[in-house]
N, C-alpha and C positions, 0 to 999 in steps of 0.2 A: 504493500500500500504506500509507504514511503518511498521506495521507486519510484510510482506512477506520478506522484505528486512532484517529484522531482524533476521528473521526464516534462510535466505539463509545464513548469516553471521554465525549463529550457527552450522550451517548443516557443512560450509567449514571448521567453530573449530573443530567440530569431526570427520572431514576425516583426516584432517590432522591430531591429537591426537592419530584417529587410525592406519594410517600411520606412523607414530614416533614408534607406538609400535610394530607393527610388523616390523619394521626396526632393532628394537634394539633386538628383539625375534629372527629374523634371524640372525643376529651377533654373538651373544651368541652359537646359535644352529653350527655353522660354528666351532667357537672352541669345542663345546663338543661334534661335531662328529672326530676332529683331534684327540681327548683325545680316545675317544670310540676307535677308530681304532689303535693308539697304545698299545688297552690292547688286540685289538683282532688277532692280527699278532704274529706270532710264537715270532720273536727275531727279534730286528732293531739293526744298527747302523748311528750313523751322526758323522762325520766329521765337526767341524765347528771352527767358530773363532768369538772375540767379541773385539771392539774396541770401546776408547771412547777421546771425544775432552780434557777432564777435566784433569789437568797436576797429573800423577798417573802412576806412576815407573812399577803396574802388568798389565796396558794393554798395546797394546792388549795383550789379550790371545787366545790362539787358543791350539785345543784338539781332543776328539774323545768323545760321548755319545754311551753308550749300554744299551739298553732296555727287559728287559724279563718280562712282563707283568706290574707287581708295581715294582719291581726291579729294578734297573740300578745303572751305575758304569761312573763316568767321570771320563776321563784318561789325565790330562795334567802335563806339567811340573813342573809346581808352587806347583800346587794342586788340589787331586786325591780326588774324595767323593763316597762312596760306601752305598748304601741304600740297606738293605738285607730283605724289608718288613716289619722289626720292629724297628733296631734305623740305625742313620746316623753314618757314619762315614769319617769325614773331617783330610787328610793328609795331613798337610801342609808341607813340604821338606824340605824349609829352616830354617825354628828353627825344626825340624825333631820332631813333636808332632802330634800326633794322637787326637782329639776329637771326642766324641763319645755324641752324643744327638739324639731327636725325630727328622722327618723327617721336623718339621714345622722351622728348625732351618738352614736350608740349608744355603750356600754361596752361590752357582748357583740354579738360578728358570727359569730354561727353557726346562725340560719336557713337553711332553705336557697335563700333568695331571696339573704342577705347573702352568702353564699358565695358563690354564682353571681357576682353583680356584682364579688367582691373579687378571683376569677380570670380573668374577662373580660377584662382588659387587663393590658398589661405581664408575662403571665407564658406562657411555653413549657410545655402539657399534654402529657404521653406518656402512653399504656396501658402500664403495666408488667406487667398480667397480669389476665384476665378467665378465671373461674370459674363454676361454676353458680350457685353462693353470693355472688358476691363481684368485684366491680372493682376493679382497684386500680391508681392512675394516683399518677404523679410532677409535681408542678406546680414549676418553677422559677421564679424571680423574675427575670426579665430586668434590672432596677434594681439590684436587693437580690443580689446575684450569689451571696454566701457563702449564701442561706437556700434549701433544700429544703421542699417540702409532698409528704408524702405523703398520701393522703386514700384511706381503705377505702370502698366503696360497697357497700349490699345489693343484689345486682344484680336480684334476684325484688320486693321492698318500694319500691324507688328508695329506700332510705332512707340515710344517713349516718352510718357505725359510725366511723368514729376518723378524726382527722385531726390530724396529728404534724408539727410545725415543726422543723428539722434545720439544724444549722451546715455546713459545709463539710468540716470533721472527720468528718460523722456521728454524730453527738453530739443526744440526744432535747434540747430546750430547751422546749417546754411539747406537751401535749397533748388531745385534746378527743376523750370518751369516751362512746359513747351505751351506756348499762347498760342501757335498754329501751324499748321505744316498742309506743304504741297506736294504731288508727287506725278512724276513723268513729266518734267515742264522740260526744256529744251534748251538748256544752261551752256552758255560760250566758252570753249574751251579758256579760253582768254582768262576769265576767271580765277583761273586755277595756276596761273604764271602768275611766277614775283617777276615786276616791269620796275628793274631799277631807276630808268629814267622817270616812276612818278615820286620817287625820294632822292631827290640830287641833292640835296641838303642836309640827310640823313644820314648817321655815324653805320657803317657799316660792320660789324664782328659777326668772323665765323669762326664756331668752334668744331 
């Protein structure tokens, strides 16, 4: 009888074990289809804005993202970064300099490529709730233990409506807001080239 009750107590370990895993397989799967579908649509744009509680003179900020396949180009006031497939290129306005490095060097990480890779490791995905409209998963930091990610998914669009970094408290600490997006629009290669002749005035470094 002891057995049996032993046996039933293992059997529950490895449901739930295997349930944790496919919880967190579907999580994953959820961003790398958002990723997948922004390489397979002609040309996007989003529209968005990012705000944070933490006393910091550049938020919010708010802009526009343009996407053509690996490519894309964010368009704000502050500061403009143009990824042309091989290096970045980060325009800051106010001290009027140009930096030029590899794509892993970015300022903004919220493509839906950059996302994908930035939850890929080290972090535990759960579905906390799927809609007709809408996904909505919990990413935790396995590292970073006190930070929560929640992250809204259009679940019809694959697209990327909000994603909210969170203390241990529960407490919002910055967040990333997509006010609207377009897709299959017919975007100028142009775009997506840094044209040094429009910064002749600007401090050029490359690392």
């Amino acid at each position: 009888m002891k057995s049996g009750i032993n046996f039933n107590k293992f059997l529950l370990i490895c449901l739930f074990s295997l349930y944790s895993l496919n919880g967190q397989k579907k999580g994953i799967q959820i961003l790398e289809e958002v990723m997948n579908n922004s390489m397979n649509i002609e040309d996007s744009n989003y529209r968005f804005i990012i705000t944070s509680e933490s006393e910091n003179d550049f938020f919010p900020i708010s802009g526009e993202l343009y996407i053509k396949k690996e490519k894309y180009f964010i368009d704000t006031e502050e500061i403009d970064q143009i990824y042309d497939g091989n290096k970045l290129y980060t325009i800051i306005h106010e001290n009027e300099e140009v930096i030029i490095t590899s794509d892993s060097n970015t300022f903004f990480n919220f493509t839906p490529k950059q996302v994908f890779n930035f939850f890929k490791d080290d972090f535990e995905i759960e579905i906390k709730e799927t809609q007709d409209v809408s996904h909505y998963l919990i990413a935790r930091n396995l590292v970073k233990e006190n930070l929560v990610y929640r992250i809204i998914i259009d679940s019809k669009l694959l697209s990327i409506k909000r994603i909210e970094i969170r203390n241990k408290d529960d407490l919002t600490l910055s967040r990333f807001l997509t006010l609207s997006y377009k897709f299959n629009l017919s975007l100028p290669s142009s775009l997506f080239k840094f044209d040094k002749n429009k910064f002749k005035d600007y401090i050029i470094i490359e690392n």
